[in-house]
N, C-alpha and C positions, 0 to 999 in steps of 0.2 A: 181502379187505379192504385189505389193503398196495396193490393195483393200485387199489382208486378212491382210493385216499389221495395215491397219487401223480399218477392223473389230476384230481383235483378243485384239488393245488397248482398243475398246467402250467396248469390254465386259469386259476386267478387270479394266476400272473405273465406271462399276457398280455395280462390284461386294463388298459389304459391307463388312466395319471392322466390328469384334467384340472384346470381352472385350481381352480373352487371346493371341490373334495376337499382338495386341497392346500392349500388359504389355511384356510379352516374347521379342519385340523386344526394347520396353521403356527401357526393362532393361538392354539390352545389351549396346543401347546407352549411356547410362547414366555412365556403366562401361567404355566405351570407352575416353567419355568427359572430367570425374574424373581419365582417368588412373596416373595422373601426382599426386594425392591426398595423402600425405603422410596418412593421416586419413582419413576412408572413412567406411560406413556403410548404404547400401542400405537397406530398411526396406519395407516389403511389410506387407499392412493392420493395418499401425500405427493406433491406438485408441484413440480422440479425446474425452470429455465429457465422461469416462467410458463408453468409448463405443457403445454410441448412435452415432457416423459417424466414419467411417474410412477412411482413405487418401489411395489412392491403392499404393501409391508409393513413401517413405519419404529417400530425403539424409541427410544422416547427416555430414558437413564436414567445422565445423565454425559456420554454420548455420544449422537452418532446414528447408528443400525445399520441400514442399508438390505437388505430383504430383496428379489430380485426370483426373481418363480418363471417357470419355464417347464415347463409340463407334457409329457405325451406328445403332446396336440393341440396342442400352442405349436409355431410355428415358429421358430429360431434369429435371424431373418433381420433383424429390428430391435437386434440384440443389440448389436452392434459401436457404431451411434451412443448408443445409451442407456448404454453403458458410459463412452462422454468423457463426457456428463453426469453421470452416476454419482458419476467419479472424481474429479471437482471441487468434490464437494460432502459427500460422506459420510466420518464418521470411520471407519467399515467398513462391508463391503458382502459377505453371500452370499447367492451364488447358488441357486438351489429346483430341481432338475431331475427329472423323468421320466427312468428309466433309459436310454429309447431315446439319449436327448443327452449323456449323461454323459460318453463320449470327445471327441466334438464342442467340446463347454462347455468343458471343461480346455483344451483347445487353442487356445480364444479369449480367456479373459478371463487377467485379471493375474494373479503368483503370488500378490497379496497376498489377492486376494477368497476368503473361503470357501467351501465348493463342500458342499452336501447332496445327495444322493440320496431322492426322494421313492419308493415303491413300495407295493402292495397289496398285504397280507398275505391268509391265508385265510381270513380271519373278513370278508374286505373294508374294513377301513379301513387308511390311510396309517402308513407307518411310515418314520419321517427314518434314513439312514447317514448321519454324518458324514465325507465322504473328508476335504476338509480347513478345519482352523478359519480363520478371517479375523484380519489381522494390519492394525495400523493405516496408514492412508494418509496418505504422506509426500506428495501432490502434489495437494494442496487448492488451489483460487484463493478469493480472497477475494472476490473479486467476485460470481463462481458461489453461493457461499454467503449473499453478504449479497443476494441474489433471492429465495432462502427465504423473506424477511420480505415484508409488505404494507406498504404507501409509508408506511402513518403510523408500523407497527411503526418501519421504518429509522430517519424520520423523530425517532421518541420519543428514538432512542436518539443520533443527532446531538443534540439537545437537551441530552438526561443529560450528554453528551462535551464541552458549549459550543461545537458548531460547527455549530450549527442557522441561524446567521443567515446570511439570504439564499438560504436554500432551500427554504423554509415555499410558493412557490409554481412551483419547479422540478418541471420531470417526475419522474418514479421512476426512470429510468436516470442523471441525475444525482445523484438523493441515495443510489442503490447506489453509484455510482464514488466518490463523495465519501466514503461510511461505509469504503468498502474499503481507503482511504488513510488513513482517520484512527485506525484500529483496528487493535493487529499480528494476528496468525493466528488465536493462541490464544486471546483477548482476542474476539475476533469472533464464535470459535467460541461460546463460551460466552455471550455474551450473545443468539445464533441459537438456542442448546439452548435456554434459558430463555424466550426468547421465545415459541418455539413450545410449549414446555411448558406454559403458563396460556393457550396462546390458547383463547379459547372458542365462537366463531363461526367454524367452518367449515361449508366445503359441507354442504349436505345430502345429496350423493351420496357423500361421505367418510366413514365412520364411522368412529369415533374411541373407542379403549377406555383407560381408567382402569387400573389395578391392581385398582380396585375391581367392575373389569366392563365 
């Protein structure tokens, strides 16, 4: 009995994660951890840069927590640019890894990101190690940030600030440059969390979870 015990664990720790194991179960954790979050707004495939990277998995609850996973079938190899994006925009950011990456990962990203360990247990589902927690980021641009919002969100909020005139029919790259300057960091920040916190049309290919589900 001890010998299939031990062969039925070899095989299920080599059997790889992939993307949707790991998100499906990322996400329940995550509802579990925040269940105590008066405000709480799980976001799947937040958009970074219009949209040239997305984060698989953003909280929003004070801050905003970028989660990016890379399974055992993931490859590394987008990782470096998605991380300057990343790091311009989020108040923390960890990392989701397949064990195969785990040394790989730490050697790439910053000390500040948190780094999980995704694996399959022998019952077959996902169970997170945390190697290490995420500590806040000191090197936000404002700018990067204030692209988060949709031209009218920015828009609203030049308004709110009184420095809406003359921009009502400007591109959206200048009414990002213009909010970035009139707004300091933190001030930015938090009108971006809030923003996107009541937003309520998004993608249809985005799904979008509440506290409440």
């Amino acid at each position: 009995m001890k010998n299939i015990l031990m062969k039925s664990k070899n095989i299920h720790e080599l059997l790889p994660t992939n993307d949707l194991i790991i998100r499906s179960a990322l996400r329940e954790e995550l509802k579990k951890l925040h269940g105590q979050d008066k405000e709480l707004r799980i976001i799947e495939e937040l958009g970074v840069s219009h949209g040239a990277a997305r984060i698989d998995i953003a909280v929003v609850n004070g801050i905003i927590h970028g989660y990016e996973i890379k399974s055992d079938l993931d490859t590394l190899q987008r990782l470096p640019e998605q991380m300057s994006m990343f790091n311009a925009v989020f108040d923390k950011v960890t990392l989701v890894v397949g064990k195969s990456h785990l040394y790989s990962a730490i050697n790439m990203i910053p000390d500040w990101w948190g780094i999980i360990v995704a694996k399959v247990n022998l019952n077959g589902s996902i169970i997170f190690n945390v190697i290490r927690e995420g500590e806040n980021n000191k090197g936000q641009d404002s700018l990067s940030v204030a692209r988060l919002l949709w031209r009218e969100e920015a828009l609203k909020i030049l308004e709110e600030s009184g420095k809406a005139q003359g921009f009502y029919s400007k591109p959206r790259a200048s009414i990002y440059e213009k909010l970035s300057t009139v707004l300091d960091q933190k001030t930015l920040n938090a009108k971006v969390r809030e923003t996107i916190f009541i937003r309520s049309e998004w993608r249809l290919d985005a799904p979008l979870m509440t506290n409440g589900g």
